[in-house]
C-alpha positions as CSV (number, residue, x, y, z in Angstrom):
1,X,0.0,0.0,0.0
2,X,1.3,3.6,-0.9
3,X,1.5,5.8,1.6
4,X,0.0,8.7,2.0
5,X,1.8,11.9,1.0
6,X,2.4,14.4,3.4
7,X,2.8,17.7,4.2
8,X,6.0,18.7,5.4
9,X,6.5,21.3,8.6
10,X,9.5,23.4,7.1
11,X,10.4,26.4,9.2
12,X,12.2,28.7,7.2
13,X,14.1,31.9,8.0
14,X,14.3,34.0,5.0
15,X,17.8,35.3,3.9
16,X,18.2,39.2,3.0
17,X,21.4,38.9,0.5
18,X,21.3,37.6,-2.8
19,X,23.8,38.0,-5.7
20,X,26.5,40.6,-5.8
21,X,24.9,43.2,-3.7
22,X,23.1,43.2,0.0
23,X,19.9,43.6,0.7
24,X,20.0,46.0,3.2
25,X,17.5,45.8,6.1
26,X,17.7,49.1,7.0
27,X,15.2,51.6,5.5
28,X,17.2,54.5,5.1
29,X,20.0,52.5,3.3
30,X,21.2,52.6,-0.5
31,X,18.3,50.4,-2.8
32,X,20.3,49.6,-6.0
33,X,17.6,49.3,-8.1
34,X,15.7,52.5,-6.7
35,X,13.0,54.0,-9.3
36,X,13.1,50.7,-11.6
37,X,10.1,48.5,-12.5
38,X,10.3,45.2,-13.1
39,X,7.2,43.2,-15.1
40,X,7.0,39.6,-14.9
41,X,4.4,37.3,-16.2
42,X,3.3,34.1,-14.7
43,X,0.4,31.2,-15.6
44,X,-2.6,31.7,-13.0
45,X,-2.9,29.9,-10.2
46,X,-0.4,29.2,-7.5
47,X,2.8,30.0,-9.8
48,X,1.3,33.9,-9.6
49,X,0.2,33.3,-6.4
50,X,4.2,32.9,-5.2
51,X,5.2,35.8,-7.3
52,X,2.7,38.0,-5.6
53,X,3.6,37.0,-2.3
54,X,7.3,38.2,-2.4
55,X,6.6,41.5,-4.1
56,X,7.0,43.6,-1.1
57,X,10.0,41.6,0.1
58,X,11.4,42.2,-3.3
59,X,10.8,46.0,-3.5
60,X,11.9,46.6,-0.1
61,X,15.3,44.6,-0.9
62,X,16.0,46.5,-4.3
63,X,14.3,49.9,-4.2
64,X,12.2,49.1,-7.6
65,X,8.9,47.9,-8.2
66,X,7.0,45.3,-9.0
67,X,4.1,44.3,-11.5
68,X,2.9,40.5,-11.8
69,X,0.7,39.7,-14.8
70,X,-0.7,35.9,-14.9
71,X,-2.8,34.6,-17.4
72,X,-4.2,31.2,-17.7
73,X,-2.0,28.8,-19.4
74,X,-4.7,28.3,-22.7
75,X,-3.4,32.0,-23.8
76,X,0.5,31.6,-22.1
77,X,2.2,30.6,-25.0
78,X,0.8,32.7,-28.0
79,X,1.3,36.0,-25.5
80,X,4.9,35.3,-24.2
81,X,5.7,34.1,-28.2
82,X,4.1,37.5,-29.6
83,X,6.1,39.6,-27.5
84,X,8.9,37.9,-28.0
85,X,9.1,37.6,-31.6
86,X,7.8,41.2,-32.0
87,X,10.7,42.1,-29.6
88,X,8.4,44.1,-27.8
89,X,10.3,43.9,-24.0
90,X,6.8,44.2,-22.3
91,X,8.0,41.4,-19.5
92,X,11.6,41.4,-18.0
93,X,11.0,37.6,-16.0
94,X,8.6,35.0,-17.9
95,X,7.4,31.7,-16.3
96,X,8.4,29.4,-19.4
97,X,6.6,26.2,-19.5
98,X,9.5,23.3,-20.6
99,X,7.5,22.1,-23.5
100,X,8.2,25.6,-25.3
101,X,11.9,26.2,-24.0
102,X,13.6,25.7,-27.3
103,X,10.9,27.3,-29.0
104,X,11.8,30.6,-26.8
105,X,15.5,30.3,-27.0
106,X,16.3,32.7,-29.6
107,X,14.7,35.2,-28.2
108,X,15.6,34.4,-23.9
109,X,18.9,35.9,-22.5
110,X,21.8,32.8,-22.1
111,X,22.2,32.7,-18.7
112,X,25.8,31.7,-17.9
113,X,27.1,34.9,-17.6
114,X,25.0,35.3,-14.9
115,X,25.2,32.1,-13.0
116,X,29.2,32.1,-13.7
117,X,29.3,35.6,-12.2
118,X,27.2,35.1,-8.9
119,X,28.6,31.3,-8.8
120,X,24.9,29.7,-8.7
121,X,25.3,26.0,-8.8
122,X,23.3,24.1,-11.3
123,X,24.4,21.0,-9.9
124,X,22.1,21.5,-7.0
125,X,19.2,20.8,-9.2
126,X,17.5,17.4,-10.2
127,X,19.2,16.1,-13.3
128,X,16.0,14.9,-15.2
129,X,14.2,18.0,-14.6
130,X,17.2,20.6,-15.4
131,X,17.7,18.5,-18.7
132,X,13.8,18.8,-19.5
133,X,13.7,22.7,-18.2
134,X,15.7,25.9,-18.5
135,X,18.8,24.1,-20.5
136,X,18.8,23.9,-23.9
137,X,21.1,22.5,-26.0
138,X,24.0,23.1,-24.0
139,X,22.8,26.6,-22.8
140,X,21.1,27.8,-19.5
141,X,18.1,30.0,-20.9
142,X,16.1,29.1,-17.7
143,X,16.0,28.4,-13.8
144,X,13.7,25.9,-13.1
145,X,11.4,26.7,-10.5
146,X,8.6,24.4,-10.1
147,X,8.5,20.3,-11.4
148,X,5.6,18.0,-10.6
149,X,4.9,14.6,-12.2
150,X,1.9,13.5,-13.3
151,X,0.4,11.3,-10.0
152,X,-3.2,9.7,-9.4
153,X,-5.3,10.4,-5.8
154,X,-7.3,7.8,-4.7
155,X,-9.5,6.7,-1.7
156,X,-8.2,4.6,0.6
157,X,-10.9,3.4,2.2
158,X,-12.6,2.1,-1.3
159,X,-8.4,1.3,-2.5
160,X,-6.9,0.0,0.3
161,X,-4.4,-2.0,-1.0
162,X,-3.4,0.9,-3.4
163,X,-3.1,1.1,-7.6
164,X,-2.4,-1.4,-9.5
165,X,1.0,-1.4,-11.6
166,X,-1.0,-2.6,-15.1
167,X,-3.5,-0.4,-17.2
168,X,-5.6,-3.5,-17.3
169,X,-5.6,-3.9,-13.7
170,X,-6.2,-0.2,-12.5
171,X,-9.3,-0.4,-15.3
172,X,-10.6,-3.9,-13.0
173,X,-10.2,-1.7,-10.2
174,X,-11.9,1.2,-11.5
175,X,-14.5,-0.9,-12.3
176,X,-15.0,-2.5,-8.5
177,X,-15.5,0.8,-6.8
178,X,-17.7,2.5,-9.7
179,X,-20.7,3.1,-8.1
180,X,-22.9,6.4,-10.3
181,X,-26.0,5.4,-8.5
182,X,-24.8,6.1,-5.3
183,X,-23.2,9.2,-6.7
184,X,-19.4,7.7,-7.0
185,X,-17.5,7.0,-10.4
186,X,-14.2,5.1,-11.0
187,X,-12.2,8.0,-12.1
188,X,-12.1,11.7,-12.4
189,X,-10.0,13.2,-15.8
190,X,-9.3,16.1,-17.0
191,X,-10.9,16.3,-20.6
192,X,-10.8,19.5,-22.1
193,X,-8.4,20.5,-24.4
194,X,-5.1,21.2,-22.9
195,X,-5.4,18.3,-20.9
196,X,-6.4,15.3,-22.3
197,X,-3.7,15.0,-25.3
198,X,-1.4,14.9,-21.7
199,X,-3.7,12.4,-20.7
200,X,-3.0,10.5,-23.5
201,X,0.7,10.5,-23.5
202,X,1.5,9.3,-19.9
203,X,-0.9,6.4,-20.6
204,X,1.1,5.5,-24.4
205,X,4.7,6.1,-22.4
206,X,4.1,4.0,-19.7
207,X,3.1,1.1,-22.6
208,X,6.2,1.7,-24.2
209,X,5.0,4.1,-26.9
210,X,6.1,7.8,-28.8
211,X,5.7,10.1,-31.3
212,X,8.9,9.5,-32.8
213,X,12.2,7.7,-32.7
214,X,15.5,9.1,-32.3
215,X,15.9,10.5,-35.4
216,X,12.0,12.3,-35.4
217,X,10.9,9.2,-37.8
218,X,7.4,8.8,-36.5
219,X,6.6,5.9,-35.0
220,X,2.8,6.9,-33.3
221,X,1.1,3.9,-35.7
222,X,1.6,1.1,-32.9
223,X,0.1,-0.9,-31.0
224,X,0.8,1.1,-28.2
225,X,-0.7,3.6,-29.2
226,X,-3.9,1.2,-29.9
227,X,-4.1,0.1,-27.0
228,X,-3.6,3.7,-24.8
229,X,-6.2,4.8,-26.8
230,X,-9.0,2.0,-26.5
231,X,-7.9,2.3,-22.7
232,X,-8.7,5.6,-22.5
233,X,-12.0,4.4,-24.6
234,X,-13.0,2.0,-22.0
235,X,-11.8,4.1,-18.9
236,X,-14.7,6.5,-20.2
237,X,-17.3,3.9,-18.6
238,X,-16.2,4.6,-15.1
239,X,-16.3,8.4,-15.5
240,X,-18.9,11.0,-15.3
241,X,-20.2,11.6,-18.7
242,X,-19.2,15.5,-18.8
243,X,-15.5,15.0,-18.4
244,X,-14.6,15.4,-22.0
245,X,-15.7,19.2,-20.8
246,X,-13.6,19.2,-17.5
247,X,-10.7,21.1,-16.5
248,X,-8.3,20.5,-13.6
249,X,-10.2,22.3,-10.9
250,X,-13.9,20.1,-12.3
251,X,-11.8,16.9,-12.1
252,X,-9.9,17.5,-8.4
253,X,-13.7,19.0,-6.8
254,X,-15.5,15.9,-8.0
255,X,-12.6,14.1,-6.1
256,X,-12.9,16.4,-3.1
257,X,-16.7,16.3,-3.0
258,X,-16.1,12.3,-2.6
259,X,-17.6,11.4,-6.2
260,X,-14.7,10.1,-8.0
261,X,-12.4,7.2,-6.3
262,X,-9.2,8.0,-8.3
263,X,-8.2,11.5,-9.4
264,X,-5.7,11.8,-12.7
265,X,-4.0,14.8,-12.1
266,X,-1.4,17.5,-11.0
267,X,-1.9,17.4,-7.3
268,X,-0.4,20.7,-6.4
269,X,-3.0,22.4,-8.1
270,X,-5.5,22.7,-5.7
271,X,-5.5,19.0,-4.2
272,X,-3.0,18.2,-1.6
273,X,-4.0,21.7,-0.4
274,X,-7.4,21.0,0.5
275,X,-7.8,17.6,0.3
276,X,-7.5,17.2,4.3
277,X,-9.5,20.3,5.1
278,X,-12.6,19.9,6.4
279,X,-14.2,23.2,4.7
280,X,-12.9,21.9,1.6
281,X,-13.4,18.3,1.2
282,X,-15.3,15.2,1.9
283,X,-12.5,12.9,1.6
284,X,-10.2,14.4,4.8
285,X,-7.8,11.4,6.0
286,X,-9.4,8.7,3.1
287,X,-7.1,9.8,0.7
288,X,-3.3,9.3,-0.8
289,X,-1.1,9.8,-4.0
290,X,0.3,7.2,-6.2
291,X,2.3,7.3,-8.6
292,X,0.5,6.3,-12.5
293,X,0.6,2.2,-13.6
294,X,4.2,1.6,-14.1
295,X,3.3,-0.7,-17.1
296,X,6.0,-1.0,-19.0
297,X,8.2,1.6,-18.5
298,X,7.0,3.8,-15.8
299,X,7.4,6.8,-17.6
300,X,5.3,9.6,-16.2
301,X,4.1,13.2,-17.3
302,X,6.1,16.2,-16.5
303,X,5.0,19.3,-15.1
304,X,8.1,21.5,-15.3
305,X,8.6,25.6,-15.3
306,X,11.4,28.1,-16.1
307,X,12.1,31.7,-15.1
308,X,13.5,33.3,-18.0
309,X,14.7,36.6,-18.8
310,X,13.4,37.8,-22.7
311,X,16.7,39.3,-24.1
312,X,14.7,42.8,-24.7
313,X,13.9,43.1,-21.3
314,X,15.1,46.1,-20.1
315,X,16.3,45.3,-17.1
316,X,18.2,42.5,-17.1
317,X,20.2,42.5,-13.8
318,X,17.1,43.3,-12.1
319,X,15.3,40.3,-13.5
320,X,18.0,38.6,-12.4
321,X,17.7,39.5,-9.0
322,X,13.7,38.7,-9.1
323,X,14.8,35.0,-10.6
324,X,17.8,34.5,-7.7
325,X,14.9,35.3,-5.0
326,X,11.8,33.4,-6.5
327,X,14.3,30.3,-7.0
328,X,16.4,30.7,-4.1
329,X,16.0,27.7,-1.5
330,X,14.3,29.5,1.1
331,X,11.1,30.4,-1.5
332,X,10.9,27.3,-2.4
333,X,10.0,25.7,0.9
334,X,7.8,29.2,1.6
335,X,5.8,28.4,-1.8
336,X,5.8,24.5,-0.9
337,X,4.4,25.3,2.8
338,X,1.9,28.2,1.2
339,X,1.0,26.5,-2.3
340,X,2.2,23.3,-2.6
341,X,4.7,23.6,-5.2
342,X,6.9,21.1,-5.5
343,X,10.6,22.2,-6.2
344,X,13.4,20.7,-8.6
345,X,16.1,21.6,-5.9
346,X,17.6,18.1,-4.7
347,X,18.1,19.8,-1.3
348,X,14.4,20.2,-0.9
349,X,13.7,16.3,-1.4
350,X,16.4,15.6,2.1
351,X,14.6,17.6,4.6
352,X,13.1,16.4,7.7
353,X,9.4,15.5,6.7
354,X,9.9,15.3,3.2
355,X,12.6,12.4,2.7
356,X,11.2,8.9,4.1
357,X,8.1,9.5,3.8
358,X,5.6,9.1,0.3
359,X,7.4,11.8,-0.9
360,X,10.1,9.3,-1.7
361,X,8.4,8.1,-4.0
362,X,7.3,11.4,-6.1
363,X,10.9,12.4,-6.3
364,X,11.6,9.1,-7.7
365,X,9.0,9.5,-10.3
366,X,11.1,13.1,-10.9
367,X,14.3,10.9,-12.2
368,X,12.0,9.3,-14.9
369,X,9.5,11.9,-15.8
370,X,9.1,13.3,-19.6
371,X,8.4,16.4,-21.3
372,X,6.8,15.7,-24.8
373,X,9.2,17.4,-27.4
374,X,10.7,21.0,-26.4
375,X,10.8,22.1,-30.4
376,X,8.8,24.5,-32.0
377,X,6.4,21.4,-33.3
378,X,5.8,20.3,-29.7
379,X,3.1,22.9,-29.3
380,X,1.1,21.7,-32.8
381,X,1.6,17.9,-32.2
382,X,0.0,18.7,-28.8
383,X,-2.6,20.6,-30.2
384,X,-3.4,18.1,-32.8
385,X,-3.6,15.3,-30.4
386,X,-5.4,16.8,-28.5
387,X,-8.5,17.3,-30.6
388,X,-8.0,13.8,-32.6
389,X,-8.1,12.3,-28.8
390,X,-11.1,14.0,-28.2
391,X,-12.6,13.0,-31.2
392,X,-12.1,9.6,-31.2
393,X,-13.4,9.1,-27.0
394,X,-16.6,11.5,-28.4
395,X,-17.6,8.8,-31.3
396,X,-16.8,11.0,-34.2
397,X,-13.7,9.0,-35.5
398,X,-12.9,5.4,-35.5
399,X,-9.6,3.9,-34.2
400,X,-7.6,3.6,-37.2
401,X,-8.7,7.0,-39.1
402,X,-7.2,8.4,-35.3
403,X,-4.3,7.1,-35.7
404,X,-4.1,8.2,-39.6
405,X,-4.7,11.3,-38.2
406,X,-2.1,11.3,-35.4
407,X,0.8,9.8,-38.1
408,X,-0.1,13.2,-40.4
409,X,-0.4,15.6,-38.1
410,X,3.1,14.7,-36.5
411,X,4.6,14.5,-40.0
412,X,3.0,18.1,-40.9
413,X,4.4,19.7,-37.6
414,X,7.9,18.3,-37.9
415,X,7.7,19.3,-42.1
416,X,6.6,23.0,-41.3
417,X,8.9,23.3,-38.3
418,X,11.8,20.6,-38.3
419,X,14.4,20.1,-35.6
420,X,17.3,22.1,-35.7
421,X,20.1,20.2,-36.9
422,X,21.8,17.9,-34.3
423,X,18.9,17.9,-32.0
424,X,18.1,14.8,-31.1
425,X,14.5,12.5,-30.0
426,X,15.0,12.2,-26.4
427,X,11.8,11.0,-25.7
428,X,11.3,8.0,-27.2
């Protein structure tokens, strides 16, 4: 039986120097950055949430001031890429989602200079995740900041014994606890676009599948990918019938309200936080993570995010500054404790109430963890699948015209955006 994952009691005692220059304590002192404005952008949600919360700590510290803009991650992408490309300079610090960090790299500021200068280790970061986000291609254009694998809740007291480590077994016990008539399905997904072509993947990894080989030559016409996808068909029977229309926060509140036995998702997004709050849920101590069916190969979904600096920001040793802060070791247990985001620092993984507990084994599943591609034809191969998906689970297409479908649409995003040259398939 997993266990159940728990929060940790960090006590943290925030630090007032960063980088070259001290943050003075004193009021009257010299701010180096007096009269400047920094603008950083962040998805919705608890990544914002985090910035907001150290904005008067910041401006006190530097003298300059802060404005946080977040938008929801369905408009992230074609906003940050608009002013990027135009060269606008509207943000100095943007939140970069891993799947688009070497679609962004022309246009981000390289690091190094910057780390080499203030000496900030990389090394103190989780391998897996710092060679899915912020590094690319042999360049730092990022500093990861938040990485969360794709895990499953799921009621103990209907689950006792835990998931099982097959698709076919988790869908037998899906189908022993699904109970609609008393108001309890099997499973609670996030459906929508946006979601469910994620869905999708983590269920064709773990049976061995991808997109594309090595060498970008696609390989989705498998019988992996038959098989993740007349899963997903048949995993539809123990759902509520809207959740081709859900979003994350539907999916985790049918799990709070006790309707759902398992919940697919990214627990820091609302879960973990109010799962054991009376106000909040219906499922207080009956609940615990797991980690997905390890299937074949165990490989999970990553959730992983990068502060970058645009190189026409403005105010580039200020952004700097705002990046140091927000990543710093000290913020990241302060936004763990206050929002439940999970950090790539291996440090964070060793404290007291973290290590030897569940948590073990989400930071395990941080070692094995993918991104889908990071090119410029990630974001219309995602795109793609997810509508095909969605089609197929909604009747309108048949198994093999999907997977037509899938085969094309992979070959037209690699043909109108290919790889650069000597960038290789890593996941595969």
């Amino acid at each position: 039986m997993r266990k159940k994952f728990v929060s940790a009691l960090l006590c943290t005692t925030m630090i007032a120097s960063l980088g070259t220059f001290a943050f003075a304590d004193d009021a009257s002192a010299e701010k180096p950055f007096e009269g400047q404005k920094l603008t950083v952008l962040y998805m919705s949600g608890v990544y914002a949430d985090a910035a907001n919360s150290m904005v008067d700590e910041f401006e006190e510290a530097t003298g300059a001031t802060v404005e946080v803009i977040d938008m929801p991650y369905s408009e992230l992408h074609e906003k940050i890429l608009l002013d990027l490309t135009s060269q606008a300079g509207t943000y100095d610090v943007i939140d970069v989602a891993s799947q688009w960090d070497g679609e962004f790299a022309p246009y981000l500021t390289d690091l190094q200079e910057n780390i080499d200068k203030d000496g900030f280790d990389m090394s103190e970061y989780i391998d897996n995740v710092l060679a899915n986000s912020g590094e690319w291609q042999g360049h730092y254009y990022g500093i990861p900041n938040a990485s969360t694998p794709q895990l499953f809740a799921y009621r103990t007291d209907l689950l006792p014994d835990g998931l099982a480590d097959t698709w076919e077994g988790f869908r037998e016990q899906l189908a022993s606890v699904n109970d609609p008539d008393n108001g309890v399905y099997g499973d609670s997904i996030s459906g929508i676009a946006g979601q469910l072509g994620g869905v999708f993947d983590y269920v064709l990894w773990s049976m061995g599948g991808a997109w594309a080989d090595e060498d970008w030559n696609v390989t989705i016409d498998s019988e992996a990918t038959r098989n993740a996808l007349e899963h997903l068909m048949a995993v539809q029977e123990y759902c509520d019938p809207n959740w081709l229309n859900w979003g994350t926060d539907q999916s985790i509140q049918a799990f709070l309200d006790g309707s759902a036995a398992v919940c697919e998702t990214w627990p820091t997004l609302g879960l973990t936080q109010a799962a054991d709050d009376p106000e909040q849920s219906k499922v207080v101590g009956k609940w615990a993570l797991s980690t997905i069916p390890y299937d074949q190969t165990g490989t999970t979904l990553l959730s992983a995010w990068d502060c970058s600096i645009p190189a026409f920001s403005k105010n580039q040793e200020l952004a700097w500054e705002w990046i140091k802060m927000y990543t710093s070791m000290d913020k990241q247990n302060e936004f763990y404790e206050n929002y439940g985001i999970l950090s790539p620092r291996k440090e964070f993984w060793e404290q007291d109430g973290i290590k030897g507990t569940y948590m073990d084994q989400v930071r395990e599943a941080l070692d094995t963890a993918n991104m889908w591609w990071r090119i410029p034809a990630s974001t219309q191969v995602d795109s793609m699948l997810n509508t095909v998906v969605g089609s197929y689970l909604s009747g309108q297409e048949d198994l093999e015209t999907t997977i037509a479908d899938m085969q094309a649409g992979i070959e037209e995003a690699l043909e109108a955006a290919p790889p650069e040259e000597g960038v290789k398939n890593y996941n595969r």
